[in-house]
PyMOL Python script that loads the backbone (N, CA, C, O; Angstrom):
from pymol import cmd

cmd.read_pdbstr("""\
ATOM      1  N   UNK A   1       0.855  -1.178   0.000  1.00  0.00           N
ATOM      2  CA  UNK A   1       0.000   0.000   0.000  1.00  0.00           C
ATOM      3  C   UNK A   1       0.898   1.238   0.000  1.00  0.00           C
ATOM      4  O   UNK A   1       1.912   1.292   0.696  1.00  0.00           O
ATOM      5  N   UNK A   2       0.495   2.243  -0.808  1.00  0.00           N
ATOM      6  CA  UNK A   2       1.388   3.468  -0.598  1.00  0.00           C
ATOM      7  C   UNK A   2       1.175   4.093   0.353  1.00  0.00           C
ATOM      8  O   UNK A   2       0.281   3.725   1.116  1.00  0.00           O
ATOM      9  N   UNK A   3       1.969   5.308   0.633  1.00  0.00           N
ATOM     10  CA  UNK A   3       1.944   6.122   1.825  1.00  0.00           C
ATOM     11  C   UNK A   3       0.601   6.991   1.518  1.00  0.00           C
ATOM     12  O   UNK A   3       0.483   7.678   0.503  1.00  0.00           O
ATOM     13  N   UNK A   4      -0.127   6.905   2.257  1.00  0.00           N
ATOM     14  CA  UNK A   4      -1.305   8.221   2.131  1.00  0.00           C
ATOM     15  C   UNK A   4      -0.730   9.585   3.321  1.00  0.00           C
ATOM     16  O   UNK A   4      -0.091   9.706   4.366  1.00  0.00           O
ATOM     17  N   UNK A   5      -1.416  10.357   2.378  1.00  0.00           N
ATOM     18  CA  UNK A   5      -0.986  11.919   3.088  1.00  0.00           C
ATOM     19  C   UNK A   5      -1.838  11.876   4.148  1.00  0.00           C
ATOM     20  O   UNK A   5      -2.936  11.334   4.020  1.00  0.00           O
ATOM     21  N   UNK A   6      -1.486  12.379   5.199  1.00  0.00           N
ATOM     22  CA  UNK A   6      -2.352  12.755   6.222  1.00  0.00           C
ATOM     23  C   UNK A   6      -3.067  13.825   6.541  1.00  0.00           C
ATOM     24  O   UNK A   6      -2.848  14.330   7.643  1.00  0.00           O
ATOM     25  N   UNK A   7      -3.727  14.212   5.969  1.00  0.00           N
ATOM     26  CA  UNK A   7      -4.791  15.258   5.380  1.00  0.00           C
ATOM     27  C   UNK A   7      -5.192  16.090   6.453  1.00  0.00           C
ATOM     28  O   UNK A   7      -5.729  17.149   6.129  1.00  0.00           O
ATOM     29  N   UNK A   8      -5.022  15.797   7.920  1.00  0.00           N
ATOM     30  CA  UNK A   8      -5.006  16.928   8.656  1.00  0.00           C
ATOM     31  C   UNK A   8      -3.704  17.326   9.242  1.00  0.00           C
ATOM     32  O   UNK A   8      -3.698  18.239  10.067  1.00  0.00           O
ATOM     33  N   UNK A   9      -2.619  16.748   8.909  1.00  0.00           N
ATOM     34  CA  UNK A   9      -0.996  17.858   9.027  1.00  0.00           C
ATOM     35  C   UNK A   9      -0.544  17.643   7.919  1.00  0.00           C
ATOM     36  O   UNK A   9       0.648  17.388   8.087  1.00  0.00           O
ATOM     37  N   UNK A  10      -0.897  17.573   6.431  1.00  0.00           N
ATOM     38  CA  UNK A  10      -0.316  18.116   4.978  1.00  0.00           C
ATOM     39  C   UNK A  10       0.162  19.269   5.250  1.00  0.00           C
ATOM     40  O   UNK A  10      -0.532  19.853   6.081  1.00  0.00           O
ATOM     41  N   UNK A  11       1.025  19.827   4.913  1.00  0.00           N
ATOM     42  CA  UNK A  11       1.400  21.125   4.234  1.00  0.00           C
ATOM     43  C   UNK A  11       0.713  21.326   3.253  1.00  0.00           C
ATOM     44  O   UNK A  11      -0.114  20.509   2.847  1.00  0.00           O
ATOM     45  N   UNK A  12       0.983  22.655   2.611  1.00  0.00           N
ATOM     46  CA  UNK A  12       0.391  23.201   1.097  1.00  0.00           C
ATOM     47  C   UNK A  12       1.206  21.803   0.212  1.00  0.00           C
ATOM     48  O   UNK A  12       0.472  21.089  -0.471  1.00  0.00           O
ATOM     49  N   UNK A  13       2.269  21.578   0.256  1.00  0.00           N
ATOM     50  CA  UNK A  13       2.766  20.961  -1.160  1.00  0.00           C
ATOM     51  C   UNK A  13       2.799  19.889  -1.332  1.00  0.00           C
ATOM     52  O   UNK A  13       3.069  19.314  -2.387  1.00  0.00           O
ATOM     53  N   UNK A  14       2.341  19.132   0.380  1.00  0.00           N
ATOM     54  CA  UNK A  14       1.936  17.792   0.625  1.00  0.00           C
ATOM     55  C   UNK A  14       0.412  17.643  -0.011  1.00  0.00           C
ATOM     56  O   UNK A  14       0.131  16.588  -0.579  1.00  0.00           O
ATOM     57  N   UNK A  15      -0.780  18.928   0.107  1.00  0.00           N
ATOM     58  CA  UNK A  15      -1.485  18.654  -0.036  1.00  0.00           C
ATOM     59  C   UNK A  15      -2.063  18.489  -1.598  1.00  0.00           C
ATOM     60  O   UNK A  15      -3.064  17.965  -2.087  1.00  0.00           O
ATOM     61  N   UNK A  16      -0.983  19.162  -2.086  1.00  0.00           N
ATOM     62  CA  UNK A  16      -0.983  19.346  -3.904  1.00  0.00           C
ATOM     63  C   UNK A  16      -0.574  18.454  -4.591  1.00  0.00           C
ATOM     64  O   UNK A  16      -0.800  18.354  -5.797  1.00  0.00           O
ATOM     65  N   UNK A  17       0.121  17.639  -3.883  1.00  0.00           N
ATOM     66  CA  UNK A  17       0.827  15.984  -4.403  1.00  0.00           C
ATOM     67  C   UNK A  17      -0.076  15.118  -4.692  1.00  0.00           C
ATOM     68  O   UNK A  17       0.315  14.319  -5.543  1.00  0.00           O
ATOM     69  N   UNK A  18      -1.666  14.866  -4.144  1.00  0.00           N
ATOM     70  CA  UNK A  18      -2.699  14.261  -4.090  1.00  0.00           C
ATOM     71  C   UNK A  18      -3.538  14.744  -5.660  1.00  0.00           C
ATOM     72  O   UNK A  18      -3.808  15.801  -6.231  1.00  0.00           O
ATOM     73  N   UNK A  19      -3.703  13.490  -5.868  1.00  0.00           N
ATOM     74  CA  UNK A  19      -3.996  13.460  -7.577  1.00  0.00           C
ATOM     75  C   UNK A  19      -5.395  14.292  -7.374  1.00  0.00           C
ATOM     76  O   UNK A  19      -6.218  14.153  -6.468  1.00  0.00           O
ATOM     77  N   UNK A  20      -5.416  15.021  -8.268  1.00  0.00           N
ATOM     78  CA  UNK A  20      -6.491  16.309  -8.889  1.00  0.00           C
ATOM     79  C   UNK A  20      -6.485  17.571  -7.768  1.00  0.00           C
ATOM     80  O   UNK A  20      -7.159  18.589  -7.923  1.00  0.00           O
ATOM     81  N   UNK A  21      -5.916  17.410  -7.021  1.00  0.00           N
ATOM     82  CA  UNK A  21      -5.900  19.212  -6.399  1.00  0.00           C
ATOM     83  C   UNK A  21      -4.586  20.072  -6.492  1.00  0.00           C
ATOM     84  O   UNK A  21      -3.378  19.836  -6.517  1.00  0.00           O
ATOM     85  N   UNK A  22      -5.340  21.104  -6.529  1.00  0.00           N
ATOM     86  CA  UNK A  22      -4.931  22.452  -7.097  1.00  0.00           C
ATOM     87  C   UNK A  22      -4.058  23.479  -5.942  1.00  0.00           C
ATOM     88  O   UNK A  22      -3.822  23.025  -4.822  1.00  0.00           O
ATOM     89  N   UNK A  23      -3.758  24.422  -6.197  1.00  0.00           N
ATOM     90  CA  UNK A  23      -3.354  25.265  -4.993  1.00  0.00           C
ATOM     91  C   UNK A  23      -4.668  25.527  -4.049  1.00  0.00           C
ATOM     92  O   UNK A  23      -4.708  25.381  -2.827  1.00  0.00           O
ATOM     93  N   UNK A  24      -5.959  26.038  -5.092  1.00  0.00           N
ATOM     94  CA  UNK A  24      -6.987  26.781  -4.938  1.00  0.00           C
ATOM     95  C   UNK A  24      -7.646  25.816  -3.752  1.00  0.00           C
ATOM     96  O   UNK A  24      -8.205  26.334  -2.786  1.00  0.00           O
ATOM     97  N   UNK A  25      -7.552  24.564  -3.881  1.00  0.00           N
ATOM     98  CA  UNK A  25      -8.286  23.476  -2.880  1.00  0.00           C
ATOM     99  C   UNK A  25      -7.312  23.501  -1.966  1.00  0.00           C
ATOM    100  O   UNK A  25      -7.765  24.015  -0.943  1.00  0.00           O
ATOM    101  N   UNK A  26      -5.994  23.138  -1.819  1.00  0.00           N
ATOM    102  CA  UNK A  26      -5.137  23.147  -0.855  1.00  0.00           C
ATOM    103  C   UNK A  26      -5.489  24.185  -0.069  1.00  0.00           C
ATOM    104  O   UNK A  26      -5.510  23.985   1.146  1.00  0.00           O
ATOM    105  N   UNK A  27      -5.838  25.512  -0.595  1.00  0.00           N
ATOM    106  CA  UNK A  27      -5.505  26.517   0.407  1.00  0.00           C
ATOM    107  C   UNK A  27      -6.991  26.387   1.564  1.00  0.00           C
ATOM    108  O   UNK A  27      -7.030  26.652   2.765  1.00  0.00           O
ATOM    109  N   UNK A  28      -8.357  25.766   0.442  1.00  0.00           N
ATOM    110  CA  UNK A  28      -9.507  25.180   1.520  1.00  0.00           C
ATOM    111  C   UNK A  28      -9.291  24.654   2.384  1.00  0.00           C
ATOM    112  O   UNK A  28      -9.574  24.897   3.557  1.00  0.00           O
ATOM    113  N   UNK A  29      -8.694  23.757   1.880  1.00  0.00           N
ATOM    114  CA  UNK A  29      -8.560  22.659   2.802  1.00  0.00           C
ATOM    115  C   UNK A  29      -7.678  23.545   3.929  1.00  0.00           C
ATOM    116  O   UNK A  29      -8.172  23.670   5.050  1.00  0.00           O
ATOM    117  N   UNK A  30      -6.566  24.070   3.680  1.00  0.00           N
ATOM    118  CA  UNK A  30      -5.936  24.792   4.774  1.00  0.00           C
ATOM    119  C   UNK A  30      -6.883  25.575   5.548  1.00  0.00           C
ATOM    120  O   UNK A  30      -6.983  25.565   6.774  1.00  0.00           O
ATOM    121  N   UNK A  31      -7.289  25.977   5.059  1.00  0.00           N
ATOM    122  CA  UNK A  31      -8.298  27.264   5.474  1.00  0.00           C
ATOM    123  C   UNK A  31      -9.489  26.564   6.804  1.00  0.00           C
ATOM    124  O   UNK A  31      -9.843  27.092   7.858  1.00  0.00           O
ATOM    125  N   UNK A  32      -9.821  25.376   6.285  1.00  0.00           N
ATOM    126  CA  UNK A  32     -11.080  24.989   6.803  1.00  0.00           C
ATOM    127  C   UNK A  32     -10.359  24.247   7.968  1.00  0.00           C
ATOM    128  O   UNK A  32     -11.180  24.416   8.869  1.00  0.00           O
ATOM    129  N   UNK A  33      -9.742  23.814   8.299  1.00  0.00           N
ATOM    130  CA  UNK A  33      -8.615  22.954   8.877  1.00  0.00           C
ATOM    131  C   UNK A  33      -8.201  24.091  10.179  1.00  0.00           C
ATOM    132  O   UNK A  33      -8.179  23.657  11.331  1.00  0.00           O
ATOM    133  N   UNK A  34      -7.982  25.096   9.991  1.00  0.00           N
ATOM    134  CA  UNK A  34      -7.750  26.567  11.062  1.00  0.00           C
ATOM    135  C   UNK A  34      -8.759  27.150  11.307  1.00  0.00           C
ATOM    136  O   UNK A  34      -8.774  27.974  12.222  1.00  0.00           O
ATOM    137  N   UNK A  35     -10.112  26.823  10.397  1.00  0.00           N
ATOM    138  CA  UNK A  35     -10.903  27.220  11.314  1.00  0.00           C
ATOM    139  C   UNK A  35     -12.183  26.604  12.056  1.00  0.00           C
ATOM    140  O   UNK A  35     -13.051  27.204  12.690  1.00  0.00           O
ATOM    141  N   UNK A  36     -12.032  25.035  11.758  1.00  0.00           N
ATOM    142  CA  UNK A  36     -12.695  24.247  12.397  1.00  0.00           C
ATOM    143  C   UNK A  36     -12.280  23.161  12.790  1.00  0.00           C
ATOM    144  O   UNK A  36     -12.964  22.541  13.604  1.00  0.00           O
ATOM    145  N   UNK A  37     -10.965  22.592  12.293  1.00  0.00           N
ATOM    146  CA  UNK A  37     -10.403  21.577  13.204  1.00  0.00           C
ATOM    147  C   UNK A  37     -10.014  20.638  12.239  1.00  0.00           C
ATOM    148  O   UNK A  37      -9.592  21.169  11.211  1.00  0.00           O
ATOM    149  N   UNK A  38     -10.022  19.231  12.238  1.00  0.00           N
ATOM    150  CA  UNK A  38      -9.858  18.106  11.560  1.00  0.00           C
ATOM    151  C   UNK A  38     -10.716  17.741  10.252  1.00  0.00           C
ATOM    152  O   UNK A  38     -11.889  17.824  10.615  1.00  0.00           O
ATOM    153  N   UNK A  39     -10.693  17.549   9.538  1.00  0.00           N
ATOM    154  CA  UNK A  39     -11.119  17.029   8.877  1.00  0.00           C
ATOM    155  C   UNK A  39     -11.448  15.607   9.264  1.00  0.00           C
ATOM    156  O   UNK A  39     -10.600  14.894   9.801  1.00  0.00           O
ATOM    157  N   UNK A  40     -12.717  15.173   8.987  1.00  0.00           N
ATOM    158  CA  UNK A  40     -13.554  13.916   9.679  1.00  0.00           C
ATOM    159  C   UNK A  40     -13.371  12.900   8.595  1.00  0.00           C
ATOM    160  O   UNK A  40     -12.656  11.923   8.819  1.00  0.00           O
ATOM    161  N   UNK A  41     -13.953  13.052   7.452  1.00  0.00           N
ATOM    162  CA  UNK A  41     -14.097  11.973   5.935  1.00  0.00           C
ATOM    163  C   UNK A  41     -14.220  12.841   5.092  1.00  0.00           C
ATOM    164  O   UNK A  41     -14.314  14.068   5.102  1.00  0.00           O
ATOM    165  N   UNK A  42     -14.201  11.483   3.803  1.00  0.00           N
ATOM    166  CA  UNK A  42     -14.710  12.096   2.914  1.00  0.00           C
ATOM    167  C   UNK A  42     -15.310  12.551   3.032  1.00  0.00           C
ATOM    168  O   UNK A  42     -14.746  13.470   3.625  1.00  0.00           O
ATOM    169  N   UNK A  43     -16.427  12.857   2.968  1.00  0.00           N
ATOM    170  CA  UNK A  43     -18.043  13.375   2.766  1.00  0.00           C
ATOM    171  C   UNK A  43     -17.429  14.992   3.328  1.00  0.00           C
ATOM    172  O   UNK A  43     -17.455  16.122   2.839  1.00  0.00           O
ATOM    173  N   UNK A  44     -17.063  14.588   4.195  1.00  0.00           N
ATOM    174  CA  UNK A  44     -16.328  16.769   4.919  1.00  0.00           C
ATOM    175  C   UNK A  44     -15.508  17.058   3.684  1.00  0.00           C
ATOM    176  O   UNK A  44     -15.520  18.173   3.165  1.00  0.00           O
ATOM    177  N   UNK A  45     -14.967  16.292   3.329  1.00  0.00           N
ATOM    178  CA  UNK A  45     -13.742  16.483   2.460  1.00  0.00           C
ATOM    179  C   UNK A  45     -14.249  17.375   1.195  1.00  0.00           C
ATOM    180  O   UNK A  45     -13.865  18.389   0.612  1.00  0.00           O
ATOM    181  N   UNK A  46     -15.519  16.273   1.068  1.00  0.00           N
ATOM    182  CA  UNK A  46     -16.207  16.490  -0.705  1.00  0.00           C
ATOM    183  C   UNK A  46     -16.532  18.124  -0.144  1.00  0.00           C
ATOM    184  O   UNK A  46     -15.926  19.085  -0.618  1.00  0.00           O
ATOM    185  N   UNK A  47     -17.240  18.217   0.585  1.00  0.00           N
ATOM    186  CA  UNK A  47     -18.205  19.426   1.009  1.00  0.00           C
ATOM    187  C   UNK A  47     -16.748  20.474   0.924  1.00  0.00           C
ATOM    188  O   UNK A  47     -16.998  21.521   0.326  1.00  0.00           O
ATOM    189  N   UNK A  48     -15.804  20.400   1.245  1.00  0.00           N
ATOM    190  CA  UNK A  48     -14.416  21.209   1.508  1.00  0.00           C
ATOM    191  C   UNK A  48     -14.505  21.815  -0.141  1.00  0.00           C
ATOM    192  O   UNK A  48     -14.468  23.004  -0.455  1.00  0.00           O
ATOM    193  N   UNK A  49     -14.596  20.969  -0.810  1.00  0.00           N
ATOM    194  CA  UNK A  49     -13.947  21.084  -2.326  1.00  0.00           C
ATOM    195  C   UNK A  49     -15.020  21.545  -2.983  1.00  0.00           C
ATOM    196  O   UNK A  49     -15.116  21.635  -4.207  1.00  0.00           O
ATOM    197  N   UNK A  50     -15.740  21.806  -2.273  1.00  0.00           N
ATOM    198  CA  UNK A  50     -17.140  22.167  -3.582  1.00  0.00           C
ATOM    199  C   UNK A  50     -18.313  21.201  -3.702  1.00  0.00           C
ATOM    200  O   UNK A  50     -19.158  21.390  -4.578  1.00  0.00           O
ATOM    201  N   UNK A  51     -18.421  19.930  -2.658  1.00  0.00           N
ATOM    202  CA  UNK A  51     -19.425  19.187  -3.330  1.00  0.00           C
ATOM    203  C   UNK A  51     -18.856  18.331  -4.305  1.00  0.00           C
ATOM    204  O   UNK A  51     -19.676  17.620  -4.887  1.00  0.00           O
ATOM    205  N   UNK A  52     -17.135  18.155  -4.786  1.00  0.00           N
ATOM    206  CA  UNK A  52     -17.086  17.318  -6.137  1.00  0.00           C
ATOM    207  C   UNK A  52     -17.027  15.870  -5.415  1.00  0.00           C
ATOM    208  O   UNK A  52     -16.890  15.669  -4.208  1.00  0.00           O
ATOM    209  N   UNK A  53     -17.141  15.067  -6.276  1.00  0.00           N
ATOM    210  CA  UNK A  53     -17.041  13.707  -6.313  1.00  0.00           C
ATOM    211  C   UNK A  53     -15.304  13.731  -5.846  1.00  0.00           C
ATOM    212  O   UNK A  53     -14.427  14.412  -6.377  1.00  0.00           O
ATOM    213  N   UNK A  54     -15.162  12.834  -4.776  1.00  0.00           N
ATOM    214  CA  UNK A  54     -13.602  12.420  -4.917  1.00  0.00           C
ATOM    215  C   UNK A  54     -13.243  10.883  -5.348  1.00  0.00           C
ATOM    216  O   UNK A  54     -13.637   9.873  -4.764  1.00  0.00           O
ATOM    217  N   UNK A  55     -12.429  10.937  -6.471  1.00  0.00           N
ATOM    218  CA  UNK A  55     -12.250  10.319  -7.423  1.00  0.00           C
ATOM    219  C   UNK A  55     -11.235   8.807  -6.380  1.00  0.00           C
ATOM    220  O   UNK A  55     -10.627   9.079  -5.345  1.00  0.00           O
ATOM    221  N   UNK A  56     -11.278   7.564  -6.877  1.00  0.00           N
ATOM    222  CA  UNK A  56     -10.495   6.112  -6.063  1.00  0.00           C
ATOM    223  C   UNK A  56      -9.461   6.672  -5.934  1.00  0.00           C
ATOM    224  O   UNK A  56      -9.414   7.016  -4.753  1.00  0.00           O
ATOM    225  N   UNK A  57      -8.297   7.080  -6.605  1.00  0.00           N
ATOM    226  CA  UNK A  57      -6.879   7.923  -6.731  1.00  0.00           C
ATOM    227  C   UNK A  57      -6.736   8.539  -5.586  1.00  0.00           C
ATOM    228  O   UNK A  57      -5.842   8.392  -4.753  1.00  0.00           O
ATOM    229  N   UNK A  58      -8.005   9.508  -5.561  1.00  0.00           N
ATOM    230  CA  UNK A  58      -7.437  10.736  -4.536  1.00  0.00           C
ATOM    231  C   UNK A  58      -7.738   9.825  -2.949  1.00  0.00           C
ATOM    232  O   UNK A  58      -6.922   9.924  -2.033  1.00  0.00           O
ATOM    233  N   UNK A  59      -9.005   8.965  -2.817  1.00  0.00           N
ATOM    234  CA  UNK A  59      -9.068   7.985  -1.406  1.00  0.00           C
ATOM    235  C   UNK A  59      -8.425   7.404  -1.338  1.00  0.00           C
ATOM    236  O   UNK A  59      -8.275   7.154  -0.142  1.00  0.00           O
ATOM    237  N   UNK A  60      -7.344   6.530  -2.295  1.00  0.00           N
ATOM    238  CA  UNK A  60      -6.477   5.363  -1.644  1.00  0.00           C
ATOM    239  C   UNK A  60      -5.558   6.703  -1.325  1.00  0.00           C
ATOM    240  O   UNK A  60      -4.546   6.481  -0.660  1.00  0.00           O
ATOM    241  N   UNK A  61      -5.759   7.825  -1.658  1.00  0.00           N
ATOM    242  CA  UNK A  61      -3.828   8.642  -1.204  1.00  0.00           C
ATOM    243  C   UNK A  61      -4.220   8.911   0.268  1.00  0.00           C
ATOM    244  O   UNK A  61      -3.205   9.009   0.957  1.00  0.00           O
ATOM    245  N   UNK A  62      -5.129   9.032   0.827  1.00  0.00           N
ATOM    246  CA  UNK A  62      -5.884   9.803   1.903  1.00  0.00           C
ATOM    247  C   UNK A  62      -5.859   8.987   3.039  1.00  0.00           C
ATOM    248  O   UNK A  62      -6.276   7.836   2.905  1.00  0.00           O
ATOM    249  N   UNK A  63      -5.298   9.495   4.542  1.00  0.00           N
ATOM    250  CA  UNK A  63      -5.485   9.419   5.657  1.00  0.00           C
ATOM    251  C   UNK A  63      -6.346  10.100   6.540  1.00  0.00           C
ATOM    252  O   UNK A  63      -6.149  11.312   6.458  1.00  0.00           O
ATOM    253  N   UNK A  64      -7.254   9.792   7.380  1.00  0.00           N
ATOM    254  CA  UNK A  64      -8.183  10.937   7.734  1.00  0.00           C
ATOM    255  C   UNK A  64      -7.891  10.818   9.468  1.00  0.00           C
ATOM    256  O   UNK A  64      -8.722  11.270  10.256  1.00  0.00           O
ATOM    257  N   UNK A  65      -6.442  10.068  10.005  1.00  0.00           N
ATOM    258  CA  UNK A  65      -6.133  10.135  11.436  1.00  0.00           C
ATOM    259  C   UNK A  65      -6.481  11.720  12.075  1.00  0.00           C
ATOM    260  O   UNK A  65      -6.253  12.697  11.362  1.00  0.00           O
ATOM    261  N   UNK A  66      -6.839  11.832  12.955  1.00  0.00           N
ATOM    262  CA  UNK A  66      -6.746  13.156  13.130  1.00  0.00           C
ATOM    263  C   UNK A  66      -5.189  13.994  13.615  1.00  0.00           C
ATOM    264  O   UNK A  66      -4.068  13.487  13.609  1.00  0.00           O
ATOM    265  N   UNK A  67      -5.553  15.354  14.001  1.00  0.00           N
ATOM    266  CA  UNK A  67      -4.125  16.234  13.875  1.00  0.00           C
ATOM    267  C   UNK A  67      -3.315  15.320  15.520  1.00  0.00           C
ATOM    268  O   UNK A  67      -2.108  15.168  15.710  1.00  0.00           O
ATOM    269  N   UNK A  68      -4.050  15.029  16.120  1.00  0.00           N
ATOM    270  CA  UNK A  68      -3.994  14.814  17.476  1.00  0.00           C
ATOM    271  C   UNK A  68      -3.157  13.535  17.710  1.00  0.00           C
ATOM    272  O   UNK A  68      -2.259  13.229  18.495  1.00  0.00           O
ATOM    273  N   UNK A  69      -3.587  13.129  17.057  1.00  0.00           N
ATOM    274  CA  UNK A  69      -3.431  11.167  17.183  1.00  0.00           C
ATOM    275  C   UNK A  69      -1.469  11.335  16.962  1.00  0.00           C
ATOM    276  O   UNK A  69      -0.849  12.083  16.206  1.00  0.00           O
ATOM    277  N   UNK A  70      -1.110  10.614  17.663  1.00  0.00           N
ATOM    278  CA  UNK A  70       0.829  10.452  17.508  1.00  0.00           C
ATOM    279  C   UNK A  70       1.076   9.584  16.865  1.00  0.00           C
ATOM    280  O   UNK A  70       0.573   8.460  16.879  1.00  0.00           O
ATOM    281  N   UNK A  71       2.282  10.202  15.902  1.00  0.00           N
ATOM    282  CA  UNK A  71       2.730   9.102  15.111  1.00  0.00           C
ATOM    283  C   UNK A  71       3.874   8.342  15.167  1.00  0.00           C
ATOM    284  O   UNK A  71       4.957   8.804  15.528  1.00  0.00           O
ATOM    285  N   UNK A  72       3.645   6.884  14.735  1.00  0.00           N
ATOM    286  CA  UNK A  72       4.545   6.095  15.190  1.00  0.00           C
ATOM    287  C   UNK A  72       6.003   6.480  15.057  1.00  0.00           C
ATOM    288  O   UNK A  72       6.616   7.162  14.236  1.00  0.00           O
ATOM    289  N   UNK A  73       6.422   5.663  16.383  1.00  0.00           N
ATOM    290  CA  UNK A  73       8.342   6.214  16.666  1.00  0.00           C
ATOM    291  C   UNK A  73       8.831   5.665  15.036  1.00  0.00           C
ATOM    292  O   UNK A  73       8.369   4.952  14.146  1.00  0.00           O
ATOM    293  N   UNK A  74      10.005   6.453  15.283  1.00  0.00           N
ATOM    294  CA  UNK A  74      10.680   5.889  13.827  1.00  0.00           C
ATOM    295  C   UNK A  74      11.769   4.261  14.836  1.00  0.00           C
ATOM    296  O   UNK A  74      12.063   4.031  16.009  1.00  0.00           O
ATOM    297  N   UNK A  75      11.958   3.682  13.737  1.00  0.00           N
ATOM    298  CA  UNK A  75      12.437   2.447  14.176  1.00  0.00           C
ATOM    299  C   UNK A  75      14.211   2.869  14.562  1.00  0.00           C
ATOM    300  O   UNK A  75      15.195   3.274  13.942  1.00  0.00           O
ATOM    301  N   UNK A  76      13.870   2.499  15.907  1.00  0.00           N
ATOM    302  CA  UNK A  76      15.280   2.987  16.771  1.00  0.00           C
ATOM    303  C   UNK A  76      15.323   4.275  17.394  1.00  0.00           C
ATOM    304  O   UNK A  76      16.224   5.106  17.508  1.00  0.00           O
ATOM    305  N   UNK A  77      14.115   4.239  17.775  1.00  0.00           N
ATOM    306  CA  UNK A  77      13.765   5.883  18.398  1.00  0.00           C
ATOM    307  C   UNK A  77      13.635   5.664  19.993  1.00  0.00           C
ATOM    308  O   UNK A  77      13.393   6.620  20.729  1.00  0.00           O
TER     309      UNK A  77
END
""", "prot")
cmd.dss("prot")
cmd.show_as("cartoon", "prot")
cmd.util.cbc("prot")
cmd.orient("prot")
């Protein structure tokens, strides 16, 4: 399985790496993310972007852990 981005601590250029978005969505997604918190699912996600359909591509890239949750030690940490 590939690495999916973790969609609530992407950066801008992490979040532009994800097949079909733009700066213009990145910066939503940033935007919505500072001013309400985590992103929950898809379905928040779709509503983020306009209502579009999110395409298999862009869900297998997608993590929806929240900002909170810790991530695993690196091996030998």
């Amino acid at each position: 399985m590939p690495n999916r981005v973790r969609i609530n601590l992407a950066n801008p250029q992490e979040i532009m790496e994800l097949p079909g978005i733009d700066r213009a969505q990145a910066d939503a997604i940033l935007r919505f993310r500072a001013e309400h918190g985590p992103i929950l699912d898809a379905a928040q996600l779709s509503r983020i972007l306009g209502s579009r359909r999110l395409d298999q591509a862009l869900m297998e890239s997608l993590n929806f852990a929240p900002a909170d949750d810790t991530a695993p030690e690196a091996p030998g940490a």
